[in-house]
N, C-alpha and C positions, 0 to 999 in steps of 0.2 A: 728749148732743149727737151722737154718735157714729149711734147709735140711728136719730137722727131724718134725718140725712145720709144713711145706708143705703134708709132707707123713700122718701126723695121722689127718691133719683137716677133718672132713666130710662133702662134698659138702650139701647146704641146697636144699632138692628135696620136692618139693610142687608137689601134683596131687590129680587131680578132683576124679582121681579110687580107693583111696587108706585110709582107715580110720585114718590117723595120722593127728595131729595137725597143720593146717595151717594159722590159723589166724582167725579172723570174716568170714566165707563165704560169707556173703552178698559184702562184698568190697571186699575179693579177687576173688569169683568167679562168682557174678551177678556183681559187677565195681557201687556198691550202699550200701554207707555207712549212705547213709539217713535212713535206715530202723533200724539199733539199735544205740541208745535205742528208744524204742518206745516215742512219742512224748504225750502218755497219754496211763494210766493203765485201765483194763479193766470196772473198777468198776467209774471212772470218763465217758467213752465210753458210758456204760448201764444207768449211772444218765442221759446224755445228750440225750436221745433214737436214737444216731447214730447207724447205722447199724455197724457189728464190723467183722474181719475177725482174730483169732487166729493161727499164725502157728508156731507149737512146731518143734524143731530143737534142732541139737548139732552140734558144730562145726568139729568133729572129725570123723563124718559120711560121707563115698561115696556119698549114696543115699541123706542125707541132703545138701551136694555140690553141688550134680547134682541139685539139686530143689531149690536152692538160686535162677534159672535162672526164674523159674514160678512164686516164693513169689515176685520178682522184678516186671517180669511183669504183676501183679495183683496191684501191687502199680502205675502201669503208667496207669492203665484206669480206678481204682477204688481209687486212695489214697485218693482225695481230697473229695468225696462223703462216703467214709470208713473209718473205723478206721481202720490201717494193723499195727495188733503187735505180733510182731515175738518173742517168748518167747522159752530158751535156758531153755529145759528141768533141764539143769547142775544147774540154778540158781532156780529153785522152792526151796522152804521151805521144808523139810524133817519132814510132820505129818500126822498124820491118817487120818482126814478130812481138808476140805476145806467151804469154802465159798462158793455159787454159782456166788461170784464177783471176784472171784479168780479165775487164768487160770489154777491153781491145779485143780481144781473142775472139768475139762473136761480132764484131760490128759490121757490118756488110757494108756499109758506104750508102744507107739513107736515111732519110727521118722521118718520119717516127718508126722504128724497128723494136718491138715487145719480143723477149726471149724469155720463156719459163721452165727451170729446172726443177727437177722432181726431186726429191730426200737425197736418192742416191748421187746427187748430181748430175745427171744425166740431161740432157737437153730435149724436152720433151715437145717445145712449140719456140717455132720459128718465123716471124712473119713482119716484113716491114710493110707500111705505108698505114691508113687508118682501120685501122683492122676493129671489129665491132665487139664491142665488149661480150656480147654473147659467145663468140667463137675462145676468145680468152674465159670465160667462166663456164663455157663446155672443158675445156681441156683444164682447168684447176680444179672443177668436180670430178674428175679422173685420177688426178696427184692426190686429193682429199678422198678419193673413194665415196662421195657424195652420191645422190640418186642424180638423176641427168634431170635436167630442170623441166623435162614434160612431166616428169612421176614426182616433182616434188611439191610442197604446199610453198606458192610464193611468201615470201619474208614478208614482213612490213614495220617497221622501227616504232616502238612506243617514244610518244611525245613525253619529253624531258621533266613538263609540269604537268603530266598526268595524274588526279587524282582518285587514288586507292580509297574505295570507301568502304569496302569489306572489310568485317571485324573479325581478326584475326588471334585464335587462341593464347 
């Protein structure tokens, strides 16, 4: 019995390449489960004139897999200045129109599709398929009035257990 258990089980295979279901992407393939559910809907986002970044996804996408790894890193230099809410195509509401507060209202019918609205609400970048984080952090230095990343000094995040040995008055 034992035997025969072993022979028909089918090993669980997870991959980035492959359009089968593997879970939340954001936690299994960015390692960022902070990002669903969104911490606020788009139409609370638009009341508060936060600037807001939409990006439509399905779990069961390659190309949406491979770009968990972009939506993440647009949440580590934009989260707290932005709203990032990642909305699963799979769960929209199934009807003819939409809202303009509604993330229906922008979905064009692919995945991955990044939409980013400026303070005023205004729809400022529109772009489906794997669009490069550069072109999304050129057009949020423009929402943020930031320098355009040739004239600016690259970031670089201090290590968490970094020690401070300067004596400090």
């Amino acid at each position: 019995m034992i035997c025969l258990f072993i022979t028909t089980v089918q090993p669980a295979i997870a991959g980035i390449n492959d359009d089968r279901y593997d879970g939340n992407i954001f936690v299994v393939y960015a390692g960022n489960g902070s990002l669903v559910p969104p911490a606020q809907t788009l139409a609370q986002t638009l009341a508060e004139h936060k600037p807001a970044i939409l990006a439509f996804y399905v779990d069961n996408s390659s190309d949406c897999k491979e770009y968990a790894i972009v939506v993440s890193q647009i949440q580590a230099f934009y989260g707290r200045a932005a709203e990032l809410i990642p909305i699963n195509v799979d769960s929209l509401p199934n009807r003819k129109s939409y809202k303009p507060t509604e993330p229906g209202y922008y979905y064009s019918g692919g995945v991955p599709q990044v939409v980013i609205f400026d303070r005023a609400g205004k729809v400022v970048f529109n772009q489906k398929g794997q669009v490069p984080y550069e072109d999304i952090d050129d057009k949020l230095r423009e929402v943020f009035d930031l320098l355009p990343r040739t004239e600016s000094v690259r970031l670089k995040r201090r290590s968490f257990n970094e020690l401070n040995s300067e004596l400090a008055p």
